[in-house]
DRENRO-733267 format. One record per atom (N, C-alpha, C): x, y, z; chain; atom name; residue in three letters. Coordinates in steps of 0.001 Angstrom, whole numbers. Example, Ala and Ser with C-alpha at 12.3 -4.5 7.8 and 13.67 -1.06 7.14 Angstrom:
2
<rec <13190,-5690,7800>,"A","N","ALA">;
<rec <12300,-4500,7800>,"A","CA","ALA">;
<rec <13200,-3300,7800>,"A","C","ALA">;
<rec <12850,-2250,7080>,"A","N","SER">;
<rec <13670,-1060,7140>,"A","CA","SER">;
<rec <12900,30,7870>,"A","C","SER">;
This chain:
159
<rec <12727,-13397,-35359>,"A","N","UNK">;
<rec <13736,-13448,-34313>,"A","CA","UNK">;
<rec <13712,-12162,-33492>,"A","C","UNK">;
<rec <13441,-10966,-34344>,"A","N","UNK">;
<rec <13816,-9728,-33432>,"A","CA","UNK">;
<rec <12616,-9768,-32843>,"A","C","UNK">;
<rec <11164,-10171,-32986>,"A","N","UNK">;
<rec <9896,-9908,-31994>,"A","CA","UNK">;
<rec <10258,-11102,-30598>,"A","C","UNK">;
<rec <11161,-12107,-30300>,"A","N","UNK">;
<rec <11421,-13102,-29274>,"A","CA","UNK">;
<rec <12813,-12108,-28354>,"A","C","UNK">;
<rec <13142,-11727,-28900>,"A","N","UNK">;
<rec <14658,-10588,-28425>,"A","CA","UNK">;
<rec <13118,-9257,-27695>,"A","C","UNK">;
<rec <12571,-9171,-28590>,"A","N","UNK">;
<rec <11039,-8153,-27466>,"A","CA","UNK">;
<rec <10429,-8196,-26800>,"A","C","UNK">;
<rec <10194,-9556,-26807>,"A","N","UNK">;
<rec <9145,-10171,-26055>,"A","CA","UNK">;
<rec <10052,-10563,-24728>,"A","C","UNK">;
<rec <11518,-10854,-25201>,"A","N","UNK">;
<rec <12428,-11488,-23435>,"A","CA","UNK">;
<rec <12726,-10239,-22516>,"A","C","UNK">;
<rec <13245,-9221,-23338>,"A","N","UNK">;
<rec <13625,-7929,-23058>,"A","CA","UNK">;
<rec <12459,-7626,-22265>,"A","C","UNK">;
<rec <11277,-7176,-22491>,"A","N","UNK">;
<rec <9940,-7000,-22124>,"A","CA","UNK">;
<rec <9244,-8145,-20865>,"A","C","UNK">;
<rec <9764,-9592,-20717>,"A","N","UNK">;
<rec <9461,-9775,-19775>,"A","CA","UNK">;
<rec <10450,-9972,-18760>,"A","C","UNK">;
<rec <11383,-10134,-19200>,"A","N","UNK">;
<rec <12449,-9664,-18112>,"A","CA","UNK">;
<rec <12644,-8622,-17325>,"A","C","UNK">;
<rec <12095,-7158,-17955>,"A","N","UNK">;
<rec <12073,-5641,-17346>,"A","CA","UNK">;
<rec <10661,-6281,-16499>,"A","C","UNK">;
<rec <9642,-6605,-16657>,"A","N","UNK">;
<rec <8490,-7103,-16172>,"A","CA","UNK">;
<rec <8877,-7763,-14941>,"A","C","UNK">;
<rec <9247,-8898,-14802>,"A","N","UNK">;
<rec <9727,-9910,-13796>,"A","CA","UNK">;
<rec <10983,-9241,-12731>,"A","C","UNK">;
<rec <12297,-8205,-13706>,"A","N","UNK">;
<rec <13112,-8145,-12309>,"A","CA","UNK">;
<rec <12806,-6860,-11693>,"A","C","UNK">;
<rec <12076,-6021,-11993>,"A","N","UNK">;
<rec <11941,-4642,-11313>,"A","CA","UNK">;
<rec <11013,-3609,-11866>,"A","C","UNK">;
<rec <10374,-3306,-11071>,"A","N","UNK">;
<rec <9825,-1799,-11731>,"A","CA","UNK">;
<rec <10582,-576,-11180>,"A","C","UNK">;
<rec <9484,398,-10345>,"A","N","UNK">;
<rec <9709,1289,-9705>,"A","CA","UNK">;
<rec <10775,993,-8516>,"A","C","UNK">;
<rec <11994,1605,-8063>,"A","N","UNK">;
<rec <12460,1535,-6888>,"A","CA","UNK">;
<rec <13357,230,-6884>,"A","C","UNK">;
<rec <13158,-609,-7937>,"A","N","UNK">;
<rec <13457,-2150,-7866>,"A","CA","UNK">;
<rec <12867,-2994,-7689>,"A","C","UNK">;
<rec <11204,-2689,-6998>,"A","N","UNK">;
<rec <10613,-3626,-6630>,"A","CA","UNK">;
<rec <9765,-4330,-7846>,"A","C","UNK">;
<rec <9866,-5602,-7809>,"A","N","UNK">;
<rec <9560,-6343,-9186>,"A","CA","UNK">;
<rec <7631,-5942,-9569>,"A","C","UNK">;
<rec <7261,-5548,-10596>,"A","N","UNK">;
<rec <6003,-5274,-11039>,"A","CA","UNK">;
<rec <4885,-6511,-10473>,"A","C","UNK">;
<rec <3752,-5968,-10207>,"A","N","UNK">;
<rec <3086,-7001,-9727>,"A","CA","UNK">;
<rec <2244,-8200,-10559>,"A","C","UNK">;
<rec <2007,-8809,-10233>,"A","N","UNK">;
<rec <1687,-9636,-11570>,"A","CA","UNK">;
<rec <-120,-8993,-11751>,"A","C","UNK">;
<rec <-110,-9219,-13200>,"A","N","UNK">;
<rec <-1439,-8757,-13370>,"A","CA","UNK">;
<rec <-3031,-9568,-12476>,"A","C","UNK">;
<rec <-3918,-8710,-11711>,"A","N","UNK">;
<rec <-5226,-9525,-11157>,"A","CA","UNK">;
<rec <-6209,-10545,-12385>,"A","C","UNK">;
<rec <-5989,-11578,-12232>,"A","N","UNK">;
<rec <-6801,-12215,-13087>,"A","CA","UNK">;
<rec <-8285,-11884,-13319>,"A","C","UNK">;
<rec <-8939,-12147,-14601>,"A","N","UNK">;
<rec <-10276,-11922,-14870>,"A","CA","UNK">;
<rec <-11137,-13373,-14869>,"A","C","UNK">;
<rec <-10316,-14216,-15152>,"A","N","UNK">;
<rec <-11050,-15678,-15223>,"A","CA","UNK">;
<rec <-10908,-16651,-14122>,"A","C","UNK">;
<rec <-10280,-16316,-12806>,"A","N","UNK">;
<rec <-10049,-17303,-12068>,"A","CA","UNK">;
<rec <-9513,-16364,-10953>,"A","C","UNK">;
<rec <-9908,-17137,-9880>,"A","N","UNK">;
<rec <-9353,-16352,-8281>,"A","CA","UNK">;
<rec <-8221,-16495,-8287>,"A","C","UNK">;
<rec <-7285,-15395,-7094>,"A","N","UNK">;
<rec <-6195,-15505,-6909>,"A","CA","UNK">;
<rec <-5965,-15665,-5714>,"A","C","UNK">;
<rec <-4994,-16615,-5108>,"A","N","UNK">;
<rec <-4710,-17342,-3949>,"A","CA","UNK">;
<rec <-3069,-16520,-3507>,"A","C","UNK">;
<rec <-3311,-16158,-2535>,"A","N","UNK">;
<rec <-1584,-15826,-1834>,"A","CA","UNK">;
<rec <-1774,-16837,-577>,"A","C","UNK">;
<rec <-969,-17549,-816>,"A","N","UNK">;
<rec <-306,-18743,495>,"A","CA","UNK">;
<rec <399,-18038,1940>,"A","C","UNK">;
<rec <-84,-18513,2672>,"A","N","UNK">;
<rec <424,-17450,3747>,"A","CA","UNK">;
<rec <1778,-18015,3997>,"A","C","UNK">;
<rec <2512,-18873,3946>,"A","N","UNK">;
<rec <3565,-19139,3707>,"A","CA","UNK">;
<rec <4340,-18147,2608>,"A","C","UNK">;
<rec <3758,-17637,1709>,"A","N","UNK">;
<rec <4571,-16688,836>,"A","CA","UNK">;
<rec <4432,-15449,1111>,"A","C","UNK">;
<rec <3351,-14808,1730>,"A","N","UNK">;
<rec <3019,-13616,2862>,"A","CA","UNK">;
<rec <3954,-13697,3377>,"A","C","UNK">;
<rec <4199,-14371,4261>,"A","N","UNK">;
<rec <5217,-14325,5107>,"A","CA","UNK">;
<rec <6457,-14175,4753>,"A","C","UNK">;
<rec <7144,-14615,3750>,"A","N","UNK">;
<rec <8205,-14968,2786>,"A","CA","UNK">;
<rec <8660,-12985,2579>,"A","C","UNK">;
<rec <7484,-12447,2097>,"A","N","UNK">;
<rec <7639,-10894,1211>,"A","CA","UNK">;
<rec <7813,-10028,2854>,"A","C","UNK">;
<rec <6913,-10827,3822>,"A","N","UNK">;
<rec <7519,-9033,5131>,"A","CA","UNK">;
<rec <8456,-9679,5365>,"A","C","UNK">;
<rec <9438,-10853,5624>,"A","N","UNK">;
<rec <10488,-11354,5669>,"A","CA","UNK">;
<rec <11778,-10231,4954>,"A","C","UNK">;
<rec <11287,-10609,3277>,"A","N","UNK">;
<rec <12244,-9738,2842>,"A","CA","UNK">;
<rec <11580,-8235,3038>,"A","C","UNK">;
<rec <11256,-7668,2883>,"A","N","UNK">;
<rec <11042,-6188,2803>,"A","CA","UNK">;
<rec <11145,-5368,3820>,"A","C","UNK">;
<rec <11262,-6363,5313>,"A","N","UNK">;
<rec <11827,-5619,6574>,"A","CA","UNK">;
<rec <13445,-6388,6526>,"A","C","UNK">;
<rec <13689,-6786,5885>,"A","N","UNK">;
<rec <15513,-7216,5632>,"A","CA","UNK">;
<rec <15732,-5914,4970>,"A","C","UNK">;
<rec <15014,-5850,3686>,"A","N","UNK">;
<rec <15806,-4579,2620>,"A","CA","UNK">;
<rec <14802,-3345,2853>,"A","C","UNK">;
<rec <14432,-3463,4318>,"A","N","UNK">;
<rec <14033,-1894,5032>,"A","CA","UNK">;
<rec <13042,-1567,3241>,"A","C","UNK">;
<rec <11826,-2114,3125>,"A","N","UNK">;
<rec <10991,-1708,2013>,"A","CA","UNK">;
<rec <10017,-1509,2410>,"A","C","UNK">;
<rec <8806,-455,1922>,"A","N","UNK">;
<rec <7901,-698,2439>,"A","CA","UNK">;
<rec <6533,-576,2361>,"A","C","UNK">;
<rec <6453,-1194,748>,"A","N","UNK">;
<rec <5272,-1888,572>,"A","CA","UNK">;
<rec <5743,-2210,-1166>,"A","C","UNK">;
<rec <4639,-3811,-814>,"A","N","UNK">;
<rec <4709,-4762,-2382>,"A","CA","UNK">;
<rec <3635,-4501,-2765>,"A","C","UNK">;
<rec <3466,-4379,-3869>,"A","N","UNK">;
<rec <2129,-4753,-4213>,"A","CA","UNK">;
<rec <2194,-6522,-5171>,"A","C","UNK">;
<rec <1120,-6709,-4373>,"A","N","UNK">;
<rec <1066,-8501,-5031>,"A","CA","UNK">;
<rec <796,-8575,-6130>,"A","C","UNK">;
<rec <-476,-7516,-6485>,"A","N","UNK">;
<rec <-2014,-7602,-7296>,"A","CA","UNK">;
<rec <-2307,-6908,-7851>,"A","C","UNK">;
<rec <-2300,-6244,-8871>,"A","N","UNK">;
<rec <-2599,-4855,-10016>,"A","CA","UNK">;
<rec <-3641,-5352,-10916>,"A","C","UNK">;
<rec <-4569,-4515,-10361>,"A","N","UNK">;
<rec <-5895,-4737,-11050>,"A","CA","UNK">;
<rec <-5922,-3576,-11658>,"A","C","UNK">;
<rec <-5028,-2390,-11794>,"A","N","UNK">;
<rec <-5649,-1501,-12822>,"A","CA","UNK">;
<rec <-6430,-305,-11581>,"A","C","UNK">;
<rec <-7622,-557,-11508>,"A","N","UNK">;
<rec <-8158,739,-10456>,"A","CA","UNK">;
<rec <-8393,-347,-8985>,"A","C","UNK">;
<rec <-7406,-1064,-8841>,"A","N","UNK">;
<rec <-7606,-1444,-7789>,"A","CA","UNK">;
<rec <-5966,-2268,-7910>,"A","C","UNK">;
<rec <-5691,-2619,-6741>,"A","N","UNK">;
<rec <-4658,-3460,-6305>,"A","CA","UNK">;
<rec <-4461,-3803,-4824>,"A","C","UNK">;
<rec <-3429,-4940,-4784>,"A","N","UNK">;
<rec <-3633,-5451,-3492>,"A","CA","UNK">;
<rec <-2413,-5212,-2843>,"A","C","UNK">;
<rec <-1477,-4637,-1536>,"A","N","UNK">;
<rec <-378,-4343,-1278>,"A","CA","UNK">;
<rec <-46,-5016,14>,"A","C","UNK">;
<rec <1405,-5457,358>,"A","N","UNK">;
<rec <1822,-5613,1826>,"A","CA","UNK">;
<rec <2532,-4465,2059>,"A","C","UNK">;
<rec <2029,-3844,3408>,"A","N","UNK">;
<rec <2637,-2626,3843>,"A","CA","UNK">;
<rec <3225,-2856,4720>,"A","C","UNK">;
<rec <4052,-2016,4918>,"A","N","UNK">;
<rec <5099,-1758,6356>,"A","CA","UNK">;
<rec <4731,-453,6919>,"A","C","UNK">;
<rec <4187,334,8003>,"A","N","UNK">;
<rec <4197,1570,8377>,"A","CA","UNK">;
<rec <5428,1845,9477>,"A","C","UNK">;
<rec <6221,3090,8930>,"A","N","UNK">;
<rec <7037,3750,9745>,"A","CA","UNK">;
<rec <6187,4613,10620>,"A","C","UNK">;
<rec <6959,4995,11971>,"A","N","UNK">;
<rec <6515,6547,12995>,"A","CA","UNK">;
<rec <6960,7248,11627>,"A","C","UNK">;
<rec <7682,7393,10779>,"A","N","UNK">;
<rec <8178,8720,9898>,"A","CA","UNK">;
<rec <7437,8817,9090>,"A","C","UNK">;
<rec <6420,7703,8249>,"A","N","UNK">;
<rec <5667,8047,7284>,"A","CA","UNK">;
<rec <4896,9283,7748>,"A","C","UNK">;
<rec <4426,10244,6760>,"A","N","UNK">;
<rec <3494,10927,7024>,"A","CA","UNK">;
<rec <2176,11015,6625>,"A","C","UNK">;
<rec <1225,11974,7183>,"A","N","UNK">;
<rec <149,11519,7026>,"A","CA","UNK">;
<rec <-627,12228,5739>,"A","C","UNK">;
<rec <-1085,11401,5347>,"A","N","UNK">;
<rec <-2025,11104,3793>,"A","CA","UNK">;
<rec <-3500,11296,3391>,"A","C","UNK">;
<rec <-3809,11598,2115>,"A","N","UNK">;
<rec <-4890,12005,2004>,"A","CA","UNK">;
<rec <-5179,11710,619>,"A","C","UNK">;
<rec <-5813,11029,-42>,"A","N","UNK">;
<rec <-6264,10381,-1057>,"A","CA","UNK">;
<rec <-7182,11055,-1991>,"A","C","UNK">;
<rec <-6937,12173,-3036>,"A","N","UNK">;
<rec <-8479,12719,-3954>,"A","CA","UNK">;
<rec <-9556,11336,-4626>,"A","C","UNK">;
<rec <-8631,10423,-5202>,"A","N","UNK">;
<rec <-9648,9810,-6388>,"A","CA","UNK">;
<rec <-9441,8452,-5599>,"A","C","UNK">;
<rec <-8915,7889,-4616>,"A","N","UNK">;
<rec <-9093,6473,-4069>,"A","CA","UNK">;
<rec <-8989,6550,-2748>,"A","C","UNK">;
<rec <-10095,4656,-2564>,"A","N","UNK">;
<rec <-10072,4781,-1134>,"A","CA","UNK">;
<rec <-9284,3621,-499>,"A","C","UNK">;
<rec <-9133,3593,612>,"A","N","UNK">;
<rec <-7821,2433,1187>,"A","CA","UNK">;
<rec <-9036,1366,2256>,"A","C","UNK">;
<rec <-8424,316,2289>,"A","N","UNK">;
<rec <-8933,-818,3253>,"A","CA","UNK">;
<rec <-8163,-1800,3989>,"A","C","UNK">;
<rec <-7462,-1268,4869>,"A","N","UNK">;
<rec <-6507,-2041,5629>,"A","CA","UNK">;
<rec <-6863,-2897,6417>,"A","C","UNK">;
<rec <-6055,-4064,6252>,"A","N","UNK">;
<rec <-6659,-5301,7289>,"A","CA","UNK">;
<rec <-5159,-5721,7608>,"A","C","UNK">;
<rec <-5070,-5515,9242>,"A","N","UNK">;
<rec <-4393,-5389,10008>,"A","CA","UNK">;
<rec <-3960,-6904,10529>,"A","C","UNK">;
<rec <-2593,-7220,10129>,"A","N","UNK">;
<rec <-2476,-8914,10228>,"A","CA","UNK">;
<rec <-1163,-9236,11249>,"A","C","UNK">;
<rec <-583,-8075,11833>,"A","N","UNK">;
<rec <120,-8295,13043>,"A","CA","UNK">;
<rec <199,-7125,13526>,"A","C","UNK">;
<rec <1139,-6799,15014>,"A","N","UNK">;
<rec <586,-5593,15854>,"A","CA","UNK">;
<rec <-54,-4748,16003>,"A","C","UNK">;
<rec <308,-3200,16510>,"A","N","UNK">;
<rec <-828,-2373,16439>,"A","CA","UNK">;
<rec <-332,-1425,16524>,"A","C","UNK">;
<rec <-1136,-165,16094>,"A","N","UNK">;
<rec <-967,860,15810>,"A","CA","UNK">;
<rec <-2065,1706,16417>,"A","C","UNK">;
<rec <-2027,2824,16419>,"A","N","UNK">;
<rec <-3300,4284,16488>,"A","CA","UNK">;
<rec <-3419,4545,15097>,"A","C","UNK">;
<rec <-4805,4573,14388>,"A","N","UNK">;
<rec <-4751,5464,13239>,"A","CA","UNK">;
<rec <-5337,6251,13874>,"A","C","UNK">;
<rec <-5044,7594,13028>,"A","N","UNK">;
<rec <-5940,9307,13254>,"A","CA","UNK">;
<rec <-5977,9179,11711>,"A","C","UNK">;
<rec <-7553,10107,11985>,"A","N","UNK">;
<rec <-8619,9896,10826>,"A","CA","UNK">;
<rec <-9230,11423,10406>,"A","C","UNK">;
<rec <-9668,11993,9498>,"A","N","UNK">;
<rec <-10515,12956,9599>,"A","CA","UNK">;
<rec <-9878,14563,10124>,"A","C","UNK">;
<rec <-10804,14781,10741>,"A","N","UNK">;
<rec <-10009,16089,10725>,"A","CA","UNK">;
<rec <-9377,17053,9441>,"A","C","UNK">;
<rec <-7934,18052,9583>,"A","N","UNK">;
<rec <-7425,18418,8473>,"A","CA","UNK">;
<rec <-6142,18198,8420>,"A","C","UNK">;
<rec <-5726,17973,7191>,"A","N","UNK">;
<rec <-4109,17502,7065>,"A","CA","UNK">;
<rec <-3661,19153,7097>,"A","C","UNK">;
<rec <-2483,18877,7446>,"A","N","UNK">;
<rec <-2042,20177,8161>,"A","CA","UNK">;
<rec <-536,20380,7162>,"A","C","UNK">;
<rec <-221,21681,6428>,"A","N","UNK">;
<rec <821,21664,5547>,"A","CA","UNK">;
<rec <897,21122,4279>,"A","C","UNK">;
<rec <-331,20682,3764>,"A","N","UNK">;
<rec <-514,19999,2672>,"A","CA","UNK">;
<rec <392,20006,1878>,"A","C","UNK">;
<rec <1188,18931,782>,"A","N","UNK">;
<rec <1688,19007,-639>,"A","CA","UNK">;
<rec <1484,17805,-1455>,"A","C","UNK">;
<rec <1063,18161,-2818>,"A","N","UNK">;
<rec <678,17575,-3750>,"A","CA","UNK">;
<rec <2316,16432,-3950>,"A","C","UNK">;
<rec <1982,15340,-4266>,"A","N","UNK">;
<rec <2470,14180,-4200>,"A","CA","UNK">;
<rec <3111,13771,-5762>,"A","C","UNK">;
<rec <4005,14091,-6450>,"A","N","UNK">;
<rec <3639,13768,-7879>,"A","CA","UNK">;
<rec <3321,12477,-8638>,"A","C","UNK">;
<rec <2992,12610,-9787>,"A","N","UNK">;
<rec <2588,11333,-10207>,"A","CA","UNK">;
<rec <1537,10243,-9120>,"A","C","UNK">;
<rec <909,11148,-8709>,"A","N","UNK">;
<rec <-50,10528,-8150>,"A","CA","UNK">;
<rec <-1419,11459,-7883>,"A","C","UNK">;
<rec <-2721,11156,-6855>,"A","N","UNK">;
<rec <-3182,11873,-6239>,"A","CA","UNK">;
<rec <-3140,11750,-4652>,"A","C","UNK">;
<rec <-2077,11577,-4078>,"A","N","UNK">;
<rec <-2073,11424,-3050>,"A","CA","UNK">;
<rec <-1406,12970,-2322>,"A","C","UNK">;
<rec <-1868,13401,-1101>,"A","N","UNK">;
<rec <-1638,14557,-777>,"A","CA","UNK">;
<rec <-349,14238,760>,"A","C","UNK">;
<rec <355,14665,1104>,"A","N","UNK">;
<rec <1434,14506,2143>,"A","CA","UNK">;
<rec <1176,15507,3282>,"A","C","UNK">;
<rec <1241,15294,4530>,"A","N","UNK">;
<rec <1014,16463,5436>,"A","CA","UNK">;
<rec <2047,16347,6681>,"A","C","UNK">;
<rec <2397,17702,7415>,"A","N","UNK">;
<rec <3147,17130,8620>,"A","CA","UNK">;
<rec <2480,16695,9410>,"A","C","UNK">;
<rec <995,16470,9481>,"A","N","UNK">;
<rec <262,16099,10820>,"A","CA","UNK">;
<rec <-1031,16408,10288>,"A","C","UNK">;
<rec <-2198,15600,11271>,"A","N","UNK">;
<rec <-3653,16069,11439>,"A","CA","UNK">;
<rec <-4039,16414,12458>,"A","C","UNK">;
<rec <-4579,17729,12486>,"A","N","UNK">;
<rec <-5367,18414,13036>,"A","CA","UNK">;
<rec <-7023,17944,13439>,"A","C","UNK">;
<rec <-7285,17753,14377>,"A","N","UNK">;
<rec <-8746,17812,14716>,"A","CA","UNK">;
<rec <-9235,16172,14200>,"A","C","UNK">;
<rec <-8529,15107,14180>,"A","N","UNK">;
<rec <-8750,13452,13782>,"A","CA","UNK">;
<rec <-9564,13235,14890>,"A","C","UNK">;
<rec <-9750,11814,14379>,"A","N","UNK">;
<rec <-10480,10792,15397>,"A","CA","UNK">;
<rec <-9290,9820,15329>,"A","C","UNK">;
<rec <-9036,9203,16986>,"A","N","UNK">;
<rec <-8060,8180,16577>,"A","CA","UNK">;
<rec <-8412,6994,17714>,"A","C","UNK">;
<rec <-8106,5988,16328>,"A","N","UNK">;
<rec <-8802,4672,16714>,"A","CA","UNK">;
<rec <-7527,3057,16957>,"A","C","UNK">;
<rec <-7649,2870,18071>,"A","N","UNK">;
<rec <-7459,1738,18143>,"A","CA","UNK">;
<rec <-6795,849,17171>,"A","C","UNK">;
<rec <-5603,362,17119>,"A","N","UNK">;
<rec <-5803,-983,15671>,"A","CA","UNK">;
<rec <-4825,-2162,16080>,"A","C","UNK">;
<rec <-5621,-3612,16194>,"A","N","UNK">;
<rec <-4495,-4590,16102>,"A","CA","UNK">;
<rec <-5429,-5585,15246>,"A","C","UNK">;
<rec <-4203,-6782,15497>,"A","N","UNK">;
<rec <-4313,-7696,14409>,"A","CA","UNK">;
<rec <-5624,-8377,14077>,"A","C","UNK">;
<rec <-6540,-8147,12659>,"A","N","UNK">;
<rec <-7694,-8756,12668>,"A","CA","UNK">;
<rec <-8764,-7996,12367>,"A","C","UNK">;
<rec <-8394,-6487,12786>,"A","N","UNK">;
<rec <-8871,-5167,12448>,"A","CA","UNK">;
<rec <-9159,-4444,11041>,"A","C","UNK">;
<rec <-9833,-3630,10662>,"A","N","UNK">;
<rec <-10174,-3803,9261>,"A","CA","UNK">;
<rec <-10380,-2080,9286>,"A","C","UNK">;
<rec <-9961,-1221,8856>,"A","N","UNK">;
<rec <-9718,157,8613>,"A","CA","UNK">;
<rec <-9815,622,7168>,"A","C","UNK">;
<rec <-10966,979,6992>,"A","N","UNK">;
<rec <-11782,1764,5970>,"A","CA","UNK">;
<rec <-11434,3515,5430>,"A","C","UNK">;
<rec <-10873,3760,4298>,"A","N","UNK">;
<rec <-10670,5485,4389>,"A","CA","UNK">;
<rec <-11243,5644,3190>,"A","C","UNK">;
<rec <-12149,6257,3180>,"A","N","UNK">;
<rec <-12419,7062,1926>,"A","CA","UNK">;
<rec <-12011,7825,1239>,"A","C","UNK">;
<rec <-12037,8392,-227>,"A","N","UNK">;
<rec <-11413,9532,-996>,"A","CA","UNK">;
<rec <-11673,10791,126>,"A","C","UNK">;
<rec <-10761,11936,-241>,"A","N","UNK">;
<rec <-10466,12760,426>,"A","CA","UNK">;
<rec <-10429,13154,1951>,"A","C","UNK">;
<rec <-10234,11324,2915>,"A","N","UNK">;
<rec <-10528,11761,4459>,"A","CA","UNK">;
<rec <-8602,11196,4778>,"A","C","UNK">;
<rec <-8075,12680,5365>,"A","N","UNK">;
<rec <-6546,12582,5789>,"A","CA","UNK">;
<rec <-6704,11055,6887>,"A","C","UNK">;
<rec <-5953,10371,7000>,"A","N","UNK">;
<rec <-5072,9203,7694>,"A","CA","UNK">;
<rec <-3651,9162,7587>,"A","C","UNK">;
<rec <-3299,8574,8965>,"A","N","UNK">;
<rec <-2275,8874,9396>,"A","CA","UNK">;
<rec <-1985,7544,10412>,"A","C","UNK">;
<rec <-665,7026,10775>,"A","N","UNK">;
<rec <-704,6311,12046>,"A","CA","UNK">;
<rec <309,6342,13039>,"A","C","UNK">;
<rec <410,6507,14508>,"A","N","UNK">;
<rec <983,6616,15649>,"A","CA","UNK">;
<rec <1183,5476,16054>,"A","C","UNK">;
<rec <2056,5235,17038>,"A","N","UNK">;
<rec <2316,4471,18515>,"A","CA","UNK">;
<rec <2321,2893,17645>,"A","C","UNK">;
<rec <3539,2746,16399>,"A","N","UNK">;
<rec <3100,1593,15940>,"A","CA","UNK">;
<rec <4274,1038,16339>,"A","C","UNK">;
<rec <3704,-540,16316>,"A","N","UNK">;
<rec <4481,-1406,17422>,"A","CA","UNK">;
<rec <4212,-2661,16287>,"A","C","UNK">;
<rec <5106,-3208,15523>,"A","N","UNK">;
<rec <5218,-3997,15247>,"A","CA","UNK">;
<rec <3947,-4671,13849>,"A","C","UNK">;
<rec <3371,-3193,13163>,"A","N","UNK">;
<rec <2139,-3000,12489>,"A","CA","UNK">;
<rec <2523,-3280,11210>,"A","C","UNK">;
<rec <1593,-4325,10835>,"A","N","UNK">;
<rec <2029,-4987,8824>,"A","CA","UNK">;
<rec <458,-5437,8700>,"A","C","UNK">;
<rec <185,-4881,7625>,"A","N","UNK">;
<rec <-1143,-4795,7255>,"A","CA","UNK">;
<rec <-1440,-5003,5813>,"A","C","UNK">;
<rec <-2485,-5253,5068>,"A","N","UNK">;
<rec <-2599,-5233,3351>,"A","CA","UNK">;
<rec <-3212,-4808,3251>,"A","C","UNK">;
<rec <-3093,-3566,2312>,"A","N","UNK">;
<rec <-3673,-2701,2022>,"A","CA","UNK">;
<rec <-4290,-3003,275>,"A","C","UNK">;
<rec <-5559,-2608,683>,"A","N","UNK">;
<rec <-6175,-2887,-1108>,"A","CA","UNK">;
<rec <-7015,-1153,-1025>,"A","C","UNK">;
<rec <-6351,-1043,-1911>,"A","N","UNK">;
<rec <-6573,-58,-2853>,"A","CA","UNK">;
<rec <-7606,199,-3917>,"A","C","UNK">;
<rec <-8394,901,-3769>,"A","N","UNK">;
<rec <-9212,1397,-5480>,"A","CA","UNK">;
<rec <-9781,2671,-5554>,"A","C","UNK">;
<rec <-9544,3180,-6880>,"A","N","UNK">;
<rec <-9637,4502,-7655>,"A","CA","UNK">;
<rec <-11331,4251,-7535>,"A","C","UNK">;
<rec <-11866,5464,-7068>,"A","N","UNK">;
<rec <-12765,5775,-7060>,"A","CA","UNK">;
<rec <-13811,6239,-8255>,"A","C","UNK">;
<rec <-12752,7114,-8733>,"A","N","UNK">;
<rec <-13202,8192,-9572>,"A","CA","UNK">;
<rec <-12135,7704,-11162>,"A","C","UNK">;
């Protein structure tokens, strides 16, 4: 009886929340593809621009995962040691700035992600819907002039 009282406890903390509240993602399967319905895409930026959130992750693969993002003008700009990002851009648009140097650096905790007030010396590119934005470990990104920009971001640890 007490291992079914562990096992509910345990998937209940699982199912209603992790970090922040936002519910844990379900694990990436090893034996079979995984399908997101764009009807339920739609469903998650629905809620997460209601409860001002801003980003799910769907998909936890461990050194990889799959996320819906929201970018603010306030986010700042980022810089990745051990993973690289692949955004595919599925409504409006934005400027990313790329490269260059993150400017003010600070270490991020519990993570390796680095925070900056700005980049210095970028390349900045173009982005709307359909667009596909590549960053490698340690190259600062950042994004401007965003207008209506929701993108999924997949993620993986490099190193």
């Amino acid at each position: 009886m007490r291992k079914i009282g562990i096992v509910a406890v345990a998937a209940i903390a699982f199912w209603s929340g992790g970090v922040y509240g936002q519910a844990a993602a379900p694990p990436a399967p090893t034996d079979k593809a995984a399908y997101f319905a764009n009807s339920d895409l739609q469903n998650i930026w629905k809620d997460l621009e209601a409860r001002q959130v801003l980003n799910k992750r769907v998909l936890e693969g461990g050194a990889y995962s799959i996320n819906i993002r929201i970018v603010k003008p306030t986010d700042p700009p980022l810089m990745h040691a051990k993973s690289l990002d692949v955004w595919l851009v599925s409504a409006g648009s934005a400027t990313a700035v790329t490269g260059g140097q993150l400017l003010d650096t600070k270490k991020r905790p519990n993570s390796d992600d680095a925070a900056g007030t700005a980049i210095k010396g970028g390349v900045e590119q173009a982005l709307k819907a359909g667009d596909v934005l590549y960053i490698p470990p340690g190259v600062p990104h950042g994004f401007k002039d965003i207008q209506g920009f929701r993108a999924f971001l997949i993620r993986f640890d490099t190193k």
